[in-house]
Backbone as numpy.savetxt, mean C-alpha at the origin, in Angstrom:
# Nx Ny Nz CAx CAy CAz Cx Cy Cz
-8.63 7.49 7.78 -7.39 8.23 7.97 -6.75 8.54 6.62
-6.16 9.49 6.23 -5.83 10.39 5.25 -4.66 9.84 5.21
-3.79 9.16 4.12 -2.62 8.50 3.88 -1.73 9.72 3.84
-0.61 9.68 4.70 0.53 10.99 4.40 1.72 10.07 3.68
2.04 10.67 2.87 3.23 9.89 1.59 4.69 10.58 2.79
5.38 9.34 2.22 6.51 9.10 2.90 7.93 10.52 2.14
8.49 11.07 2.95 8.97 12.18 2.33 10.57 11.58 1.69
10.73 10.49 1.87 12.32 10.34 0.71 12.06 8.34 0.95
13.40 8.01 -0.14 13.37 6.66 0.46 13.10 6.36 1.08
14.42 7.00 1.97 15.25 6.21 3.44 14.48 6.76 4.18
13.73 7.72 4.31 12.75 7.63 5.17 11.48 6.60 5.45
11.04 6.15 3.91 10.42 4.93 3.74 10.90 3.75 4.43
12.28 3.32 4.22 12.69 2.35 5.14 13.00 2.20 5.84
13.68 3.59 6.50 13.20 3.45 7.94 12.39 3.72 8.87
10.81 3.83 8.19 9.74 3.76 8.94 9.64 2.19 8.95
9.67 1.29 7.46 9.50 0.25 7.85 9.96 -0.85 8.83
11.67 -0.35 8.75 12.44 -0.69 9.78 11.94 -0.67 11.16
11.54 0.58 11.32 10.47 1.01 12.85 9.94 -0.10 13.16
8.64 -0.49 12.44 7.30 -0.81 12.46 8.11 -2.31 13.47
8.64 -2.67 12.36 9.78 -4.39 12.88 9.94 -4.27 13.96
11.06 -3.30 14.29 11.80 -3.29 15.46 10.97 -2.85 16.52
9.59 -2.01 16.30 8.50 -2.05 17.11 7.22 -2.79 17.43
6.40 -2.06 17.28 5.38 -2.47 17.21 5.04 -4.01 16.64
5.30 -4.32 15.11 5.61 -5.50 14.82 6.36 -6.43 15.75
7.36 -6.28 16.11 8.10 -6.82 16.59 8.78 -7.99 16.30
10.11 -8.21 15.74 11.26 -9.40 15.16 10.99 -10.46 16.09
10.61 -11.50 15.50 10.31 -12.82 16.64 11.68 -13.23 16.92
12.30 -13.68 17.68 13.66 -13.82 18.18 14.27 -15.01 17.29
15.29 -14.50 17.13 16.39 -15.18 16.11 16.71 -17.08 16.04
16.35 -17.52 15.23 16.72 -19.08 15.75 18.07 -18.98 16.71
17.88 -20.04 17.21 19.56 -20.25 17.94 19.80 -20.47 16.69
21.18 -20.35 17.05 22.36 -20.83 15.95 23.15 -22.20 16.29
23.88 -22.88 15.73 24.52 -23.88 16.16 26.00 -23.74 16.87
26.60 -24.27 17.77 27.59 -23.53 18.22 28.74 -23.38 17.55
29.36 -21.96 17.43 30.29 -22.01 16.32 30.03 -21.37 14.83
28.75 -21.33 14.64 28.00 -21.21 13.38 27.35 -20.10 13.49
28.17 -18.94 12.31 27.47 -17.21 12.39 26.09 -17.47 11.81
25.01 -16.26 12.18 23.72 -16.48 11.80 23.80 -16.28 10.03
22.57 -17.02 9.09 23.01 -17.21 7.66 22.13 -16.56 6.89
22.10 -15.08 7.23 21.35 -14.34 6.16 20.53 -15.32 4.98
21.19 -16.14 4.22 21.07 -16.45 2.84 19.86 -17.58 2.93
19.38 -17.78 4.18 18.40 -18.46 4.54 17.00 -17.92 3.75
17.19 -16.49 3.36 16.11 -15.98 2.67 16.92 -15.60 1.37
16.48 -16.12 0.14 16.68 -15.29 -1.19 16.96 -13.88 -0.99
18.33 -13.67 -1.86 18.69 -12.22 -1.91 17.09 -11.53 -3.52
17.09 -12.40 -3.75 15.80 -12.07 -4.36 14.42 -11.09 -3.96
14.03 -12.03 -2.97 13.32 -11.58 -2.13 13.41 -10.23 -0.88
14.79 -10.19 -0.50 14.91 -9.06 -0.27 15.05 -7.93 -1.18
15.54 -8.38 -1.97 15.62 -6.74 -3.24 14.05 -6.23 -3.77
13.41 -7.68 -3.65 11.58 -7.34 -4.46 11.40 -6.52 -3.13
11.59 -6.56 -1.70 11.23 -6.35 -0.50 11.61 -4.30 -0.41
13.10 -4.60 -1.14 13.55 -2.83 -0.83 12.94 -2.17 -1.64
12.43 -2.98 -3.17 12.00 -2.16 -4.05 10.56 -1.97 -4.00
10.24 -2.50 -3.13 8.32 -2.41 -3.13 8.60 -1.28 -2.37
9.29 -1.26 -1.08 9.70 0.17 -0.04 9.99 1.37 -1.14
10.68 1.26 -1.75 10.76 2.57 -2.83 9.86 3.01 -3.84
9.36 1.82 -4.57 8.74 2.01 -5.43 7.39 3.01 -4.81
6.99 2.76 -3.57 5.77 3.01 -3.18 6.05 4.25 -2.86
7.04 4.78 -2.20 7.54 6.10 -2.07 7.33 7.22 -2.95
7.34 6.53 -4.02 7.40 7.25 -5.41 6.04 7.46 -5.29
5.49 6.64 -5.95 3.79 6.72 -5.72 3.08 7.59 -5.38
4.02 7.75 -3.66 3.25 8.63 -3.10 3.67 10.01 -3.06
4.67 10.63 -3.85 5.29 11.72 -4.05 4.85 11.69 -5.30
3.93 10.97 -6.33 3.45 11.22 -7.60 3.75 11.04 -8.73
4.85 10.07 -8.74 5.74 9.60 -9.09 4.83 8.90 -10.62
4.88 9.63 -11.95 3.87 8.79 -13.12 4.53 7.49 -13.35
5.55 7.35 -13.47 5.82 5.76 -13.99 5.71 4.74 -12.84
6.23 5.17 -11.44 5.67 4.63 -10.52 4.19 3.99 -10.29
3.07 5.04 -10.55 1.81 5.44 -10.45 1.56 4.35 -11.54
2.09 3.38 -12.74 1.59 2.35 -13.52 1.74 1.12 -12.97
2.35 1.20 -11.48 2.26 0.13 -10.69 1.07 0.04 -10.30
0.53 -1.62 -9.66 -0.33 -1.29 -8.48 -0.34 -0.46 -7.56
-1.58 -0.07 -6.36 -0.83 0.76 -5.43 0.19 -0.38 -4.45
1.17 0.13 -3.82 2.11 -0.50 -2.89 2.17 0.24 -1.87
1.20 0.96 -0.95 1.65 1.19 -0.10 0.93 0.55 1.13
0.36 -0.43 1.15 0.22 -1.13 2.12 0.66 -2.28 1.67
0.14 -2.95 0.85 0.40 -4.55 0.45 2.21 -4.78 0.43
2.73 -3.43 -0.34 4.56 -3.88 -0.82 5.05 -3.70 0.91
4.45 -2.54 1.95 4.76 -3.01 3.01 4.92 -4.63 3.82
3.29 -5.11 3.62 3.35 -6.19 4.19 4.27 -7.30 3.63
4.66 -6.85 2.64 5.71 -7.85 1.86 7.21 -7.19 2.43
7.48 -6.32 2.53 8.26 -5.89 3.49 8.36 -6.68 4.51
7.88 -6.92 5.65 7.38 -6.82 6.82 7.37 -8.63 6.53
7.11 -9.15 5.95 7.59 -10.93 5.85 8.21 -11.38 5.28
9.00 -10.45 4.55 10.32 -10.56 3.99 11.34 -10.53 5.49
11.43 -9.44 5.75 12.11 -9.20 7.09 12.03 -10.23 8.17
10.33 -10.55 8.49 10.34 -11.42 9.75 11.24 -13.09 9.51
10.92 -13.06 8.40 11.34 -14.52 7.63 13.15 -14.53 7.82
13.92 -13.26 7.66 15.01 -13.37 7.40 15.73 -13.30 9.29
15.29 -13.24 10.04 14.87 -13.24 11.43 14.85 -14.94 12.24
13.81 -15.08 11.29 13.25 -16.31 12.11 13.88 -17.82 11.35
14.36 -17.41 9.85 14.79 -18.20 9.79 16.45 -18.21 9.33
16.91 -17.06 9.27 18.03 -16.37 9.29 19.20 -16.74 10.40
18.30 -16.40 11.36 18.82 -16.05 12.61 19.34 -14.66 12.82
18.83 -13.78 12.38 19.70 -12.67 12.05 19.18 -11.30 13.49
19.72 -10.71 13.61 19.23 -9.52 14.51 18.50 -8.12 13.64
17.91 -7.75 14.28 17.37 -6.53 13.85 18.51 -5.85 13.24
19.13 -5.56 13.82 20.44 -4.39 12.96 21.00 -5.44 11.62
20.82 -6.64 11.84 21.50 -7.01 10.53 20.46 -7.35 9.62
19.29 -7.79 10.06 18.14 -7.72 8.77 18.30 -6.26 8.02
18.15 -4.75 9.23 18.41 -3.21 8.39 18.98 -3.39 8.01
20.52 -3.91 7.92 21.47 -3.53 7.05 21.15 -4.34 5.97
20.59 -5.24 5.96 20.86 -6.35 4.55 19.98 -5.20 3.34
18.55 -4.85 4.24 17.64 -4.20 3.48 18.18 -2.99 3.07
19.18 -2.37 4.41 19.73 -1.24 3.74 20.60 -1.24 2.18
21.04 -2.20 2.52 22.19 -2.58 1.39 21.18 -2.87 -0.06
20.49 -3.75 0.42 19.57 -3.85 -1.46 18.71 -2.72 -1.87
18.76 -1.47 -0.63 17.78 -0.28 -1.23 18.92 0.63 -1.89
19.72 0.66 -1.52 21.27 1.25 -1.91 21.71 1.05 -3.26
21.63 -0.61 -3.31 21.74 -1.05 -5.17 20.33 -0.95 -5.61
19.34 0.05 -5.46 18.39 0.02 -6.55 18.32 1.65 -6.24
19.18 2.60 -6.44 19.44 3.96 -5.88 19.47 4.60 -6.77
20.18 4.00 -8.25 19.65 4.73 -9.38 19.02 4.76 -10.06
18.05 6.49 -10.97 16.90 6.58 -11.48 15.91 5.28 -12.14
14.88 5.38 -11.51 13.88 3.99 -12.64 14.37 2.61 -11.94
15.16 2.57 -11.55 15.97 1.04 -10.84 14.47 0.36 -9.97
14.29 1.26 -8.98 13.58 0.49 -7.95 12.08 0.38 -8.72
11.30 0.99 -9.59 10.54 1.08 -10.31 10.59 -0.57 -11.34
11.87 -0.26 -11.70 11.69 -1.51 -12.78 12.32 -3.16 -11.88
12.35 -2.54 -10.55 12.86 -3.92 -9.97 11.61 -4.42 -9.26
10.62 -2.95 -8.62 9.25 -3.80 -7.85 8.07 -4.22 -9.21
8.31 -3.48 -10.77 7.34 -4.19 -11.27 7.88 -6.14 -11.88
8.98 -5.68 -11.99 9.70 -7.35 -11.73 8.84 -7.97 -11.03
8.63 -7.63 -10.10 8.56 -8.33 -8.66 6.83 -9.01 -8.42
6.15 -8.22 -9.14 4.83 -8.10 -8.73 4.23 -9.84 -8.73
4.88 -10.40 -9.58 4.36 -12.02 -9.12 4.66 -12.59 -7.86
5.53 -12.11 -7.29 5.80 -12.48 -5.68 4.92 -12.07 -4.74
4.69 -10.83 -5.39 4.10 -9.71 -4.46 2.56 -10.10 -4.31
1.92 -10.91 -5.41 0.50 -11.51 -5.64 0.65 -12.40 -4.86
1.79 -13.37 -4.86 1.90 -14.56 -4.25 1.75 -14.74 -2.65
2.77 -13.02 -1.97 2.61 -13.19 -0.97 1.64 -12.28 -0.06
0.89 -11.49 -1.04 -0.22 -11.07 -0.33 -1.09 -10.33 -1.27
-1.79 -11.40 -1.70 -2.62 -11.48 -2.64 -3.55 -10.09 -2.94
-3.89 -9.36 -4.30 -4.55 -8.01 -4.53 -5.64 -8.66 -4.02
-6.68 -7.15 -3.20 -7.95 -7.12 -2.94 -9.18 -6.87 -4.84
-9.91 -7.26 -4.69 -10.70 -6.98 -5.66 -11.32 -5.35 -6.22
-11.24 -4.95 -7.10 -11.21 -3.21 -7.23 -12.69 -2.86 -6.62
-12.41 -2.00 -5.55 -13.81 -1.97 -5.29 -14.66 -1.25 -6.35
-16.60 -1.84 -6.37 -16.90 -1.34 -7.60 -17.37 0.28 -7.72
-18.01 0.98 -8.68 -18.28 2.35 -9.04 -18.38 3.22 -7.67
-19.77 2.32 -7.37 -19.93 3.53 -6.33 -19.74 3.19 -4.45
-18.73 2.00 -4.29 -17.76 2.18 -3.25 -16.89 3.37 -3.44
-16.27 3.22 -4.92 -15.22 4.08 -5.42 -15.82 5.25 -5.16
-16.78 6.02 -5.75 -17.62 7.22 -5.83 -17.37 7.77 -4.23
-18.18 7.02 -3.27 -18.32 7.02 -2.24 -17.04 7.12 -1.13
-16.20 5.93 -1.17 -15.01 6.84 -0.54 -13.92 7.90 -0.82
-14.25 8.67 -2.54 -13.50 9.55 -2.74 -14.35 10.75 -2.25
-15.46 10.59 -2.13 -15.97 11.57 -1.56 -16.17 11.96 -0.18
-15.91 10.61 0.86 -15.59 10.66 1.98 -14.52 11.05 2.44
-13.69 10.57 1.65 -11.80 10.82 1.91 -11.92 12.91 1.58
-12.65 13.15 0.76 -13.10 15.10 0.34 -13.85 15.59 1.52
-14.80 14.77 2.10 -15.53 15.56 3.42 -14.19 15.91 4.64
-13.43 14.71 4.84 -12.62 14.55 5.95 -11.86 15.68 5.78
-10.95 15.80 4.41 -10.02 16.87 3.97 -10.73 18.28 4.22
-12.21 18.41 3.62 -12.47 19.56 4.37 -12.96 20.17 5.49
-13.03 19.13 6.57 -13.00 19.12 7.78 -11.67 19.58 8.24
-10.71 19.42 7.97 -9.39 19.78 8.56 -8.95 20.96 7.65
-9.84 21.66 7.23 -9.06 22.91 6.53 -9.36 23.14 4.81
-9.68 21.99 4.05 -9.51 22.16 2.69 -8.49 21.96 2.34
-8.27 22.25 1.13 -6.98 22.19 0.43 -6.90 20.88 -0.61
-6.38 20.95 -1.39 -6.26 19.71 -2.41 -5.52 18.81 -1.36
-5.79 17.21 -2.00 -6.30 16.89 -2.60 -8.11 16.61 -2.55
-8.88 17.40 -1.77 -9.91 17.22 -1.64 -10.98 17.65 -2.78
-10.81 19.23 -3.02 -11.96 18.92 -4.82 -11.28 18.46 -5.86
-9.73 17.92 -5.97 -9.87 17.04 -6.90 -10.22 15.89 -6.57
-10.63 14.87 -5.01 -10.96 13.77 -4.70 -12.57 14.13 -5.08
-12.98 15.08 -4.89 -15.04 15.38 -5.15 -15.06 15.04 -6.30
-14.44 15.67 -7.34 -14.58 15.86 -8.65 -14.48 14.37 -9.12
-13.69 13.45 -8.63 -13.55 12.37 -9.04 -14.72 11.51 -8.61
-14.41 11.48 -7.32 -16.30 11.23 -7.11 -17.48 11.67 -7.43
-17.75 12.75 -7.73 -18.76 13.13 -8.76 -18.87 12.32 -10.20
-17.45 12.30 -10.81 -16.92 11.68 -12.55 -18.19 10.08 -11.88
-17.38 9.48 -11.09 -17.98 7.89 -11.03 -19.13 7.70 -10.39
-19.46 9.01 -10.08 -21.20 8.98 -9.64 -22.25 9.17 -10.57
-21.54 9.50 -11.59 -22.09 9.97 -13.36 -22.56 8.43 -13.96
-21.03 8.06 -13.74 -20.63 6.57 -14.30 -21.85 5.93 -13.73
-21.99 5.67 -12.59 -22.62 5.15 -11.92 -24.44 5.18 -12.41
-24.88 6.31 -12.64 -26.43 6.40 -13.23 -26.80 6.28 -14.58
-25.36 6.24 -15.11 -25.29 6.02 -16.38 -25.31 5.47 -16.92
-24.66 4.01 -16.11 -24.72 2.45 -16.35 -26.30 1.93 -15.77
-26.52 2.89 -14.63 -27.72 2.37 -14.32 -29.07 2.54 -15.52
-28.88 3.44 -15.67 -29.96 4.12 -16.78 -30.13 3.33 -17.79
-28.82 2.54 -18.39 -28.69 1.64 -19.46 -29.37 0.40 -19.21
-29.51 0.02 -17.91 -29.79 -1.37 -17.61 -31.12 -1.40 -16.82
-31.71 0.39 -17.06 -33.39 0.23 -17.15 -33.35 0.60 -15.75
-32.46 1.17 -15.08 -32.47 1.38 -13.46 -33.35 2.70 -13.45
-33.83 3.22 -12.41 -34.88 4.66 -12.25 -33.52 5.20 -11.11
-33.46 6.60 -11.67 -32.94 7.50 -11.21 -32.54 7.28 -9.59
-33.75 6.95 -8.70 -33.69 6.41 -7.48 -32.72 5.39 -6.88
-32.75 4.38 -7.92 -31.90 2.84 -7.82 -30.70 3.83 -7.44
-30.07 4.52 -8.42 -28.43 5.20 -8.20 -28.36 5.40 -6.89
-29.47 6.84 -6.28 -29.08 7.46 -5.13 -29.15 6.32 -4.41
-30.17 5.17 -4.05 -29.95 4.26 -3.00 -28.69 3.55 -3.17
-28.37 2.90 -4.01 -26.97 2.87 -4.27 -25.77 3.33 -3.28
-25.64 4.88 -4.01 -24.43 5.26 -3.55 -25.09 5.76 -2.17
-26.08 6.33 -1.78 -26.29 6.41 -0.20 -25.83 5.23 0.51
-25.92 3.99 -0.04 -25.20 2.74 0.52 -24.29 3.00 0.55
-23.85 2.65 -0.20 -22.36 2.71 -0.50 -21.34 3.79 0.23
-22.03 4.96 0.46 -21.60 6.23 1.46 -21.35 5.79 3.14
-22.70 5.04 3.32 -22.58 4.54 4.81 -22.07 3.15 5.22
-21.72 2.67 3.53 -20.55 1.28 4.18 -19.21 1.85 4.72
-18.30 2.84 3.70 -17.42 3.08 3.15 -17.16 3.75 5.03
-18.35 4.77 5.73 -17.82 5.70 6.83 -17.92 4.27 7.91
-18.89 3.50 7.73 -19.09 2.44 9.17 -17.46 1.45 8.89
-17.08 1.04 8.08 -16.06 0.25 7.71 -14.49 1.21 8.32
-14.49 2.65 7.78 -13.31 3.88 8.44 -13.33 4.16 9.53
-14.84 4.08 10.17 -15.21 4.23 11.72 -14.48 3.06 12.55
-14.93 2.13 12.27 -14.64 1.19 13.07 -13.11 0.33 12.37
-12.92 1.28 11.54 -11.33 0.40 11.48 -11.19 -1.11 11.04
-12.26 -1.31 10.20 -11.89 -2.79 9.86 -10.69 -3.34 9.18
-10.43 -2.69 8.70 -9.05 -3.59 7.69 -9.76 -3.25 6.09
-10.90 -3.43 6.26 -11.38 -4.07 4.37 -11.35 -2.63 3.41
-10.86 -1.38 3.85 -10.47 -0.19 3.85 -9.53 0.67 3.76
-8.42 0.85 3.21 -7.38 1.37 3.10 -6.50 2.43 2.47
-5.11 2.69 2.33 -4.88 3.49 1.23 -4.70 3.11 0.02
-4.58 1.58 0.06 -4.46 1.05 -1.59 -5.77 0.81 -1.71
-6.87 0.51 -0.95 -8.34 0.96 -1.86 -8.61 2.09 -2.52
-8.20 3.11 -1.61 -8.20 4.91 -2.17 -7.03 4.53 -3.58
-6.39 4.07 -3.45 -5.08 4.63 -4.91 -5.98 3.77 -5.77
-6.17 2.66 -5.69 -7.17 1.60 -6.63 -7.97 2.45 -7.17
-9.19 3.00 -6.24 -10.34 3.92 -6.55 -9.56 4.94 -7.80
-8.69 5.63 -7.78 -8.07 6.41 -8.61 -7.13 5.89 -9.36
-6.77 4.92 -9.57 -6.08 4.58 -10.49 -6.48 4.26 -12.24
């Protein structure tokens, strides 16, 4: 599936907001003690601000954002950090859905001006390892291979960029790829079996939806 970038912030957060209040779904609020309002502060205001700014930062990203773009990618992983930031402030909060949004609303609000949320999620990125650890870069010709898969799909639905600049890039690391081989005494052949592998991991893995596949593999691949 073809990653569509999120068209503003607040649209960013409140898709993430969605996901919670849906599908995810907010595990129900501790009781409270009687007498005793639910205590936000149960979660680091820390952690929520790394939480609004991974939501923005990634936004950027995906609108093309260059200083953004010297981040990791964040648009799945700064979600899931989203997304247990939130459940956490919930479960151990006690808090309701409308008041977890607002808390998040409120720390995306103070990181609203230029470069802010940028220089608050690369702050952040040791949390962000901590709480959901980077996948390993996939190597040459995974990379090769699903930029060129992610270019078949695009021109299945019409063409249009970003698809020959996704070929072209896959072509660049399919170069890479025989080039390193060639050095290390490989025959021309070794490559194509290679990336013919590598072609039919990349579609059986998108086919069937495993997980080990994503849009921060694709931003990785290009980064």
């Amino acid at each position: 599936m073809i990653p569509r970038p999120v068209r503003s912030p607040s649209d960013y957060v409140r898709l993430a907001l969605t996901l919670l209040c849906g599908a995810l779904a907010l595990p129900s609020p501790a009781p409270a003690q009687p007498g005793a309002p639910p205590s936000g502060s149960a979660v680091p205001q820390d952690e929520v601000r790394c939480a609004a700014a991974f939501a923005l930062a990634a936004t950027a990203q995906a609108q093309g954002d260059p200083v953004a773009r010297t981040l990791p990618p964040l648009g799945i992983r700064g979600k899931r950090y989203f997304v247990a930031v939130a459940e956490r402030m919930a479960a151990r909060g006690g808090l309701s859905t409308e008041a977890v949004g607002a808390r998040m609303s409120a720390a995306a609000q103070g990181l609203s001006a230029p470069g802010a949320a940028t220089a608050a999620a690369r702050s952040c990125l040791s949390r962000l390892d901590a709480e959901v650890p980077p996948r390993p870069k996939p190597d040459t010709a995974t990379c090769s291979a699903l930029l060129d898969v992610y270019a078949d799909v695009i021109a299945a639905r019409g063409g249009g960029e970003p698809g020959p600049t996704l070929r072209l890039e896959a072509h660049r690391l399919a170069e890479t790829l025989r080039e390193e081989a060639k050095a290390r005494g490989k025959s021309p052949a070794d490559s194509e079996t290679a990336l013919a592998a590598a072609r039919q991991h990349v579609r059986t893995a998108l086919l069937r939806n495993t997980g080990e596949i994503d849009a921060d593999t694709l931003a990785a691949c290009r980064h």
